[in-house]
N, C-alpha and C positions, 0 to 999 in steps of 0.2 A: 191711649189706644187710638186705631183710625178707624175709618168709615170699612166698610165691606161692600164688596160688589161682586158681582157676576164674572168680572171679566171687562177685556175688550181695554180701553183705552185709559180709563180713567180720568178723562179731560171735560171739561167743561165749557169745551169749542176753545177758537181762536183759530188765526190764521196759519195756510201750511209751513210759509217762511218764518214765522214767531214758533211753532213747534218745531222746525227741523234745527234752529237757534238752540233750543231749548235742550232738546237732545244733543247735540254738540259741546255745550257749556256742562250738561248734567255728567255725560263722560268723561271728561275730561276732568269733571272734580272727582270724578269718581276713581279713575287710572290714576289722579294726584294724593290723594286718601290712602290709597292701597300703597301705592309706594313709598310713603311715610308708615304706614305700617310695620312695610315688610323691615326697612331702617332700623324701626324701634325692635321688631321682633330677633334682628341679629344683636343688636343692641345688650339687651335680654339674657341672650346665650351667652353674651360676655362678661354677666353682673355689674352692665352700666346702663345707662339713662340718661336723656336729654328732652330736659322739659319744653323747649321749642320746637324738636318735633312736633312733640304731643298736643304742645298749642299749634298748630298747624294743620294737624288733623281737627281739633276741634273747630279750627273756622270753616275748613271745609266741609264739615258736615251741618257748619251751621247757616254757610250759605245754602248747599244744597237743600235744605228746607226750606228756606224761602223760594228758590227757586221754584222747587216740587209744589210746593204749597202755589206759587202762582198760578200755576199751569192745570191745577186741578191734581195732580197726583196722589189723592188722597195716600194709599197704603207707602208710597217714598216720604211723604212728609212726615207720614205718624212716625215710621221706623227712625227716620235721620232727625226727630223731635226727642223721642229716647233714648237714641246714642247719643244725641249732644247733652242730655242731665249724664250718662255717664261718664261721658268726656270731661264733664266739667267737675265731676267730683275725685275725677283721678288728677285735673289739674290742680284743685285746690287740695288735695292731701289727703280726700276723705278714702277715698278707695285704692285699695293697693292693686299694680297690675299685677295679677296673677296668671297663669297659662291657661286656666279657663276664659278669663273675660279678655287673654288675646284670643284664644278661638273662637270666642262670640264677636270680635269685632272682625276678624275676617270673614265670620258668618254673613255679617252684613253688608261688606263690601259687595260679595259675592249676590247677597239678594238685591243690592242695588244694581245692579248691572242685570238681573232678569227681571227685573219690574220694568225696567228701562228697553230692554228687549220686549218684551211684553206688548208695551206702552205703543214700541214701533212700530212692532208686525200685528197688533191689533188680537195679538194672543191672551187666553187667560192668565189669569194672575196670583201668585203662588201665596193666596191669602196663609190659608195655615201655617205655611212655615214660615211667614211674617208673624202672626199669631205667636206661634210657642219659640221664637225668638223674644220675640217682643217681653212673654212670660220669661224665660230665660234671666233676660235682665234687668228687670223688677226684681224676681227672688236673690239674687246676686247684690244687688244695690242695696237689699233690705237684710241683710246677710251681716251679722253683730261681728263676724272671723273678718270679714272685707273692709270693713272702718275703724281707720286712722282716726287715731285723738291729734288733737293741735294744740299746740302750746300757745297761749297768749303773748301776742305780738310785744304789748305793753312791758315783758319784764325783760325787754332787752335795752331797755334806757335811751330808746332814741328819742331826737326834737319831737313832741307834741304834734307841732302846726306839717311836719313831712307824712306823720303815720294817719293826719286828717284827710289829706286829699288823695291817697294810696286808695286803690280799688280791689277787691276783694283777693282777687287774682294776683295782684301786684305786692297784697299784705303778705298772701302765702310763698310768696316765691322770695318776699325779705326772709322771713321765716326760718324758710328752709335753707336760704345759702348760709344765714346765720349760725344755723343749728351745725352745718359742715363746717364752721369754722374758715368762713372768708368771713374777709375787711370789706366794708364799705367805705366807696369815696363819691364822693359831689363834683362831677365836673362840668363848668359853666365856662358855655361856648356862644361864641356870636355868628349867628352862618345869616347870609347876603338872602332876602327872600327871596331871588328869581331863580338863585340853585339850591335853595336850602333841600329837595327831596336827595339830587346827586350827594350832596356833600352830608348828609345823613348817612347813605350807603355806604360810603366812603367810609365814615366814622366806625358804625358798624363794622364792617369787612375789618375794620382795624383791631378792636374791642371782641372780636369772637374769641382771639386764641387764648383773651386773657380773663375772661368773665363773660359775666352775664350784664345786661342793660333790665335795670326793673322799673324806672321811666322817664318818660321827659315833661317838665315841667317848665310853662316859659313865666320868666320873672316878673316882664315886664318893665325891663330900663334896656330897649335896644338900641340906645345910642343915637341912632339918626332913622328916618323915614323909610331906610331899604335892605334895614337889617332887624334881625331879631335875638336875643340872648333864651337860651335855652339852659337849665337845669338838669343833668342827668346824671340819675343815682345807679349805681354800679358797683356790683360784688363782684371781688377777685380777689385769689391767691395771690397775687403779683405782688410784691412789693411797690409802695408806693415810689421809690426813687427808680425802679424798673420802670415802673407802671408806665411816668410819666418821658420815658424816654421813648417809649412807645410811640405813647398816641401825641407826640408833643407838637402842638400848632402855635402858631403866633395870636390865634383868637381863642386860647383855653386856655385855661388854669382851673387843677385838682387840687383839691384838698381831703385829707380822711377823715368818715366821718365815725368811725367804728375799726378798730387794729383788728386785723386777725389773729386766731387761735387755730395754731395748725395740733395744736394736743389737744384739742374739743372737739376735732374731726370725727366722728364717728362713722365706722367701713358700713359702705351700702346693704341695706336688709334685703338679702338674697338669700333664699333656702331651697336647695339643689336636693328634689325628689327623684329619682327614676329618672328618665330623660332629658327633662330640661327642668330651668326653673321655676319652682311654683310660683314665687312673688318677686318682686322686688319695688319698692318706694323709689317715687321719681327726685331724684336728688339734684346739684348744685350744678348747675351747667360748665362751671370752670372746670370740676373734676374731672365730671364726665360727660367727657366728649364723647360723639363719633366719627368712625373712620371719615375724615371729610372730601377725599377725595372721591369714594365713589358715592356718598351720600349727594355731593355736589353734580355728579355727572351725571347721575337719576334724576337732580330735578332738572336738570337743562333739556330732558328729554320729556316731549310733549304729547300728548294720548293721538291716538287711533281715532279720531272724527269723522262725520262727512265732509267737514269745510278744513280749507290751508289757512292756518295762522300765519298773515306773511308780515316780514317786517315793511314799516312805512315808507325804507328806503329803498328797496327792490321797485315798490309800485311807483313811488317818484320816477325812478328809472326808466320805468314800461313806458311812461306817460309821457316822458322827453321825448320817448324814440316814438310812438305813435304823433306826437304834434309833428315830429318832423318829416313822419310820412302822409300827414294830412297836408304837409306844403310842397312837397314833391307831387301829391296827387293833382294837388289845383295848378301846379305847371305843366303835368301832361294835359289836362282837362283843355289848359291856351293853345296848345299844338295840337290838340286835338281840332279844336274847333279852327286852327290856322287851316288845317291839312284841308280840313271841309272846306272852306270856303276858296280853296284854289291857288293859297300861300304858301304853298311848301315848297322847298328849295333843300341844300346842303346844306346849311347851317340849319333848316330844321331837323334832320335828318344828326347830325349832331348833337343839336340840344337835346332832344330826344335819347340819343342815345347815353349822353353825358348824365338823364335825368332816371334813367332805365339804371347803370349803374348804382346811383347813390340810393334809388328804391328798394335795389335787392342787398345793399350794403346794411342800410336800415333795416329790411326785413330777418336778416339772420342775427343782427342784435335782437330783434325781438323775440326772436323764434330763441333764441339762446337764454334771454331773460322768463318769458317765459315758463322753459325747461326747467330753470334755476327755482323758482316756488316753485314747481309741484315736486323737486326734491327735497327727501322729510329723512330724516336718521333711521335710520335701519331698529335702533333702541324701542318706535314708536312697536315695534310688532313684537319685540323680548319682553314689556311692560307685565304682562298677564302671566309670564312664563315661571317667572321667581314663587307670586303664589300659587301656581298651581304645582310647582316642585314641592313648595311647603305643604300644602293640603295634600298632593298625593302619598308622598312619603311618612307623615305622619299616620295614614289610613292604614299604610301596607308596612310601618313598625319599622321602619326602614330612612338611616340619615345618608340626606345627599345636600352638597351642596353645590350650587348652581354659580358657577364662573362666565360671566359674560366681558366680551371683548370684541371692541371694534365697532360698538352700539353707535360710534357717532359717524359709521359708513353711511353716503346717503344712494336713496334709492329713490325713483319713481311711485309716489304715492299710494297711486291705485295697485301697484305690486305687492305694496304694504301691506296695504287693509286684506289681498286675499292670500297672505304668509302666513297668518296668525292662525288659526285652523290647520295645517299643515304641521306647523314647529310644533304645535300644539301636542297634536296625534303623537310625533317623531318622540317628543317628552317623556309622553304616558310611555311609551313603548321600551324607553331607555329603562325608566324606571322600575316595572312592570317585571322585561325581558330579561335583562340585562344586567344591571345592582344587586348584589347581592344581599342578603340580609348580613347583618351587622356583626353575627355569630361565623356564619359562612367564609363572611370575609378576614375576618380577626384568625381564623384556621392557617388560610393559605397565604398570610403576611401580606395581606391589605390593611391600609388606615380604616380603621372602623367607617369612616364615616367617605360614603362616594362620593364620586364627583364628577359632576356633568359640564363640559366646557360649551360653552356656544361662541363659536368665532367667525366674526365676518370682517371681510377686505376688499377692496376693488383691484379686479385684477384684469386690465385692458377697459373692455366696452363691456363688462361684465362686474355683477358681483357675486361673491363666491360667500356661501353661507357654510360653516362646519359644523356639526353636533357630536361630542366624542365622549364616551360614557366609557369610565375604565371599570366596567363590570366582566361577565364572566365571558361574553363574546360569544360569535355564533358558530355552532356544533353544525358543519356541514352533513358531516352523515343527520345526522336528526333531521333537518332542512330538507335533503331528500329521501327521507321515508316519509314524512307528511305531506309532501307534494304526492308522492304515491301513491298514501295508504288514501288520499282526498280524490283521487282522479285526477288530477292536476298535468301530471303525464306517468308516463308507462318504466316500466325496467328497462327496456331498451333505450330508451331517449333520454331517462335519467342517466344511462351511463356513461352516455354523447359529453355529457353538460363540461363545461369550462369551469374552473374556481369560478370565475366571474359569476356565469350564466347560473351557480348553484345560489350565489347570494343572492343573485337576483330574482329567484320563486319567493322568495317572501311579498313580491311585486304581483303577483298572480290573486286576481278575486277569487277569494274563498279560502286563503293560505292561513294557517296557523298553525302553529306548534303542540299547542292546549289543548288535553283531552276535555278538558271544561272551561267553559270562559270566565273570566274574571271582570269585575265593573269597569277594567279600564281596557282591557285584550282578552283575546281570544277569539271571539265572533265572527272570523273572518272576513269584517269588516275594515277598512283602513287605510293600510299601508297602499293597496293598487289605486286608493280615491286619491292618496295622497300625491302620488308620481301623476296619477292622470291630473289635478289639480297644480303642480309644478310646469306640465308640458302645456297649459295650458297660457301660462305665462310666458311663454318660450322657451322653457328650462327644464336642464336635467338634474335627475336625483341620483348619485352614486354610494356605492356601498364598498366600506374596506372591515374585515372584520380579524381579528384573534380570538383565538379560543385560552381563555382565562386573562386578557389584557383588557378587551375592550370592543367596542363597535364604533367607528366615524361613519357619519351621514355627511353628504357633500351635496350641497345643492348651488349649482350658478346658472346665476338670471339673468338678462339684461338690464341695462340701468335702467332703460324707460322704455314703454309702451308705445310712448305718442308718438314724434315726430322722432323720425330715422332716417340715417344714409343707405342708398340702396345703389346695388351694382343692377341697370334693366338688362335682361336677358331675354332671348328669343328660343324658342321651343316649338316645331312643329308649325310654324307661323302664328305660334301665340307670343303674349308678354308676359313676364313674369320678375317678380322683382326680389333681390333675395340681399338678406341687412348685411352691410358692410362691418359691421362688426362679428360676425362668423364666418368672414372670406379671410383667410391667408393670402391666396394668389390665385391668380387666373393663367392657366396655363395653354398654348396651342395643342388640340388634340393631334395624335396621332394612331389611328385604328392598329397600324403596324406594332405598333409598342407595346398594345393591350397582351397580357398574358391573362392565363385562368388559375386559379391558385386554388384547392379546396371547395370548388365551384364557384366562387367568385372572379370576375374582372378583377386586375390591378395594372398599373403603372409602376413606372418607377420613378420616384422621385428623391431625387439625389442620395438614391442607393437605399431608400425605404421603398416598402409594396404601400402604394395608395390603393387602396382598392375603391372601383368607382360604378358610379350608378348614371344610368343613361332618365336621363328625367322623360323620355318622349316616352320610352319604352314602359316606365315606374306610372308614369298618368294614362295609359291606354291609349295614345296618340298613336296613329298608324304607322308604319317601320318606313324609311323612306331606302331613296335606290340606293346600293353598293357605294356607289360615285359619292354621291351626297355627305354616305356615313365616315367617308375621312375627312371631313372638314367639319370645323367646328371646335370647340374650348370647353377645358375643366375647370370648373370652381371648385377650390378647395376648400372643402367648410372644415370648419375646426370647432369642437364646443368640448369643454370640461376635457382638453386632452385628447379628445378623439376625433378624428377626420376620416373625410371621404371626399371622394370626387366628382362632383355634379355633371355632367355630359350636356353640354347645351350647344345651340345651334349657331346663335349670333351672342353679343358683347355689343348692345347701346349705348348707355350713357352712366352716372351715377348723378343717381337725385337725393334731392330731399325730401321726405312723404309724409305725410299724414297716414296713419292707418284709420281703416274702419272696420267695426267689428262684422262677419261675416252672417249671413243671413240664415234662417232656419233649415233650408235647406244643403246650406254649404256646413253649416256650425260643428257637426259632429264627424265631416273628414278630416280624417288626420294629415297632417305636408301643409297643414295653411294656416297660419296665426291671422290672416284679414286680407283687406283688398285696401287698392289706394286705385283712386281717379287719375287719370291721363290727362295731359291739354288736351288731347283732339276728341274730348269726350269718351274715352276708351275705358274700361279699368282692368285693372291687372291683379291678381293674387299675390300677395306677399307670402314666400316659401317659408314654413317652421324646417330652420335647419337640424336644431336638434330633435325635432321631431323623427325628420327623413333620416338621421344617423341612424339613431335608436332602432327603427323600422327596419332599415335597408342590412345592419349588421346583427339584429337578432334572429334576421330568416337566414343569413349566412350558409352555405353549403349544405340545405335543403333539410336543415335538422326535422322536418313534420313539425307537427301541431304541435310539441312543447316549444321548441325556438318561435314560432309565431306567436305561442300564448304570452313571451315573455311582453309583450307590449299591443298597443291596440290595434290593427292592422287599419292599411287605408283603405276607405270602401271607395270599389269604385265598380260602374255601372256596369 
């Protein structure tokens, strides 16, 4: 059991960089737990098993308690101290996984992550339900249905002196590959010590498709000063004359130390209750595999942190190119001081210049290096998404299964961390809205079991996120009686509404469906935080729906935050800078060309209606003369398929920019994702293009107050 407290941090001091460490590494075993989890839990569903998951979650829960236990965490240590006796008794054979004691360990996951939030934000802490978890699995452990008998090692006639230096672990996993009816073989290898960790991996990677590795053992004759011979005993189905064509090196030789019996195999204990199944005994890892494609693609994908795991050879990189601009620096610094003192000439004026070049050549490698860590896989934000389809779908008696693709798109970090919350919402909502029940669906010739796609790809200076649920899709009439029956808008302006404009009142604060809310929807909370949280980013959310096929969510972002290309623009004699990756073209205006369409501006552009918005006009800038207003250029913004036409006065230059975030008083207008500094000390607002789309074509031909409600209006003074 663990200590109890009040609340608050549970720490017992230490410094803020040893705590923000701490929480970073505790995450990340924690998002590494969960996803061996979720492995073993499809695992499960297909009455197989692999006992290296399993040990993999047990170390990571057995670091995590050290870890916690460092730091003071009392209530993470006690909980991640009693997971690991259960961990360890399902390694060793004592306890069978069952579907209860998988829902207690995803219990735990899940309290590990708000103890750990807790921990953060200096919030209480959900003692109790650490408590009767805790109770949970003590009475499950002590539970005479849940413990495996073990068969004595000894009456399988192996060497003496191999079953002495075997570890407990290592006994039961002979055991069991035994009991399945693999061969054991002995193969003795000589690996070089300055690569013997590579050339282990190596071994390994070789050795998975064909067995299991139960350990290594060094002899002790390695031949010369800088090598070593190693021992390792090894179950496999393979034939030994396979075996060895396999793994065949110049520095090995197998031998067998036990035949296999493939008629002593005994099929895995699986007993299929009601929905899934209740137990199954973790068996002989040559058998049973799993799928190792996306098992492998889940681990290469790394948690959600405050800090970049970057690799060592990116930062070598950084560091070339900064020493080179530390020696270009101390060359202007000599012409610096030449020019002072009354030497300058043409040839300074040269070098200088020649030295200007290679400065800015250098600095866009860095700036490009840079960029490069803080992009993180797009997977870093689907990690939470698989359990929380598991957990909600099982609450609401309903199977879905969660398809992900494209998780190794990369994205701007910091877009990362505030996706997850968003997808998250989007999830419940699939699930919730949208899946059918199992009965429901099996009626109208759907697979029993749904399914939820999540698909991302980069598409230009963008990435494009899809969520597509083939459930029952959305009932436009329904959609506009509860915008109605809500106040949300009137009969007459629902009648206005576009298909588009009807999907999009689900976007409206206060919108829901549900005469009564449910723990995951209804509330009419949500869905408007979520778009307003997307535009936030610089991104739009689009909605495509069928009635009885399905709902796709479309969200595209930019790749990064940070540093942008920008087209500067002049405006009423301001500056303004708007990302080259939402400009198509820059066009010469012509006032004469404008038509009125619907109550909107448009142009024509090569036999399409742009329709366009005058930005002096859109900011409350003053109208300027007749004369004036024919001159001047269209940007044509483009985002997620839609465009319009920006109306500006001048075309500067295009830069490179740093954004900065916008100050309390600018923060809550809409048209502005930030500002960037000027040389001449000036600064200029960085335009949200998809913001101004959104804006400019939801008031479209004066629809009132529902076309305005569909999005946030810009406040302006």
């Amino acid at each position: 059991m663990v200590e109890s407290g009040s609340g608050g941090s549970g720490y017992e001091g230490g410094a803020d960089k040893a705590r923000e460490e701490f929480f970073s590494e505790a995450q990340e075993l924690i998002d590494t737990v969960s996803r061996d989890l979720l492995a073993i839990d499809e695992l499960v569903k297909l009455g197989r098993a692999d006992a290296e998951l399993l040990n993999d979650v047990f170390r990571g829960v057995h670091t995590l308690k050290g870890l916690s236990g460092l730091f003071g965490a009392t209530l993470m240590s006690g909980l991640s101290h009693e997971l690991e006796d259960v961990l360890d008794d399902l390694r060793l054979g004592r306890l069978e996984l069952s579907a209860r004691l998988l829902d207690l360990l995803f219990r735990a996951v899940e309290l590990f992550t708000r103890l750990l939030t807790a921990d953060r934000t200096q919030a209480p802490l959900p003692e109790l339900e650490v408590q009767t978890l805790l109770a949970a699995l003590g009475t499950l452990r002590g539970s005479p249905q849940g413990v495996v008998a073990a068969s004595p090692v000894a009456q399988f006639e192996l060497d003496p002196s191999l079953l002495g230096v075997l570890t407990e672990y290592e006994e039961h996993r002979l055991r069991t590959n035994i009991q399945a009816g693999l061969g054991l073989y002995r193969l003795m290898v000589v690996f070089q010590l300055l690569s013997i960790d590579t050339a282990l991996d190596e071994l390994k990677a070789r050795a998975r498709p064909h067995g299991e590795i139960l350990t290594y053992l060094p002899t002790g004759s390695a031949g010369d000063a800088d090598s070593i011979e190693l021992e390792i005993l090894m179950a496999s189905g393979t034939p030994l004359e396979a075996l060895q064509a396999a793994l065949a090196s110049p520095n090995m030789r197998i031998e067998e130390v036990r035949r296999r019996s493939p008629q002593t195999m005994p099929p895995v204990s699986v007993d299929f209750v009601g929905e899934s199944p209740t137990s199954i005994a973790v068996g002989a890892r040559g058998s049973l595999r799993p799928p190792a494609e996306g098992h492998e693609r889940d681990r290469s994908l790394r948690s959600v942190a405050q800090t970049v795991r970057v690799d060592i050879r990116k930062l070598d990189h950084l560091m070339n190119i900064v020493g080179e601009l530390a020696i270009i620096r101390t060359g202007i610094g000599r012409l610096v001081d030449r020019v002072r003192h009354g030497g300058a000439g043409r040839e300074t004026g040269t070098e200088l210049h020649r030295l200007h070049r290679a400065f800015e050549r250098n600095l866009v490698q860095l700036q490009n290096g840079i960029l490069e860590v803080r992009m993180v896989p797009l997977g870093q934000a689907f990690d939470k998404l698989a359990r929380v389809v598991r957990q909600i779908s099982r609450e609401h008696d309903k199977e879905v299964n969660l398809v992900v693709t494209g998780a190794e798109t990369e994205i701007d970090k910091l877009i990362v961390e505030e996706l997850s919350d968003p997808l998250m919402h989007m999830i419940r909502n699939a699930i919730d809205h949208g899946i059918e029940a199992r009965d429901e669906r099996m009626k109208v010739g759907k697979p029993a079991v749904g399914s939820i796609v999540l698909n991302a790809f980069q598409k230009g200076n963008n990435v494009v996120l899809e969520i597509e649920d083939d459930g029952r899709g959305m009932n436009p009439a329904e959609l506009v009686t509860a915008a109605v029956s809500r106040g949300l808008v009137t009969d007459e302006q629902a009648r206005d509404l576009s298909a588009r404009e009807v999907l999009a009142l689900v976007f409206l604060p206060g919108f829901t469906t549900r005469s009564q809310a449910t723990d995951l929807s209804g509330r009419g909370v949500g869905m408007d935080v979520v778009k307003k949280n997307i535009s936030k980013l610089g991104g739009i959310v689009d909605i495509s729906s069928e009635m009885g096929i399905g709902t796709k969510m479309t969200i595209t972002l930019p790749i990064t935050l940070a540093i942008i290309s920008v087209l500067m623009v002049g405006v009423a004699g301001r500056s303004f800078a708007v990302p080259l990756a939402n400009v198509e073209e820059a066009i010469a205006f012509d006032e004469k060309a404008v038509r009125v369409i619907d109550g909107r501006e448009v142009l024509n552009q090569r036999g399409r209606s742009l329709p366009i918005c005058r930005l002096a006009q859109l900011f409350g800038f003053s109208a300027r003369a007749p004369k004036e207003r024919r001159k001047g250029f269209v940007i044509v913004g483009q985002v997620g398929g839609r465009k319009l036409g920006f109306v500006v006065d001048a075309l500067f230059s295009q830069e490179e920019i740093v954004i900065k975030a916008l100050g309390p008083s600018l923060a809550r207008v809409a048209g502005f994702s930030g500002a960037t500094e000027l040389g001449d000390q000036r600064v200029a607002l960085v335009i949200d293009v998809a913001a101004l789309i959104e804006e400019v074509l939801a008031s479209d031909a004066e629809r009132g107050p529902a076309a305005h409600a569909l999005l946030p209006r810009m406040d302006r003074p």
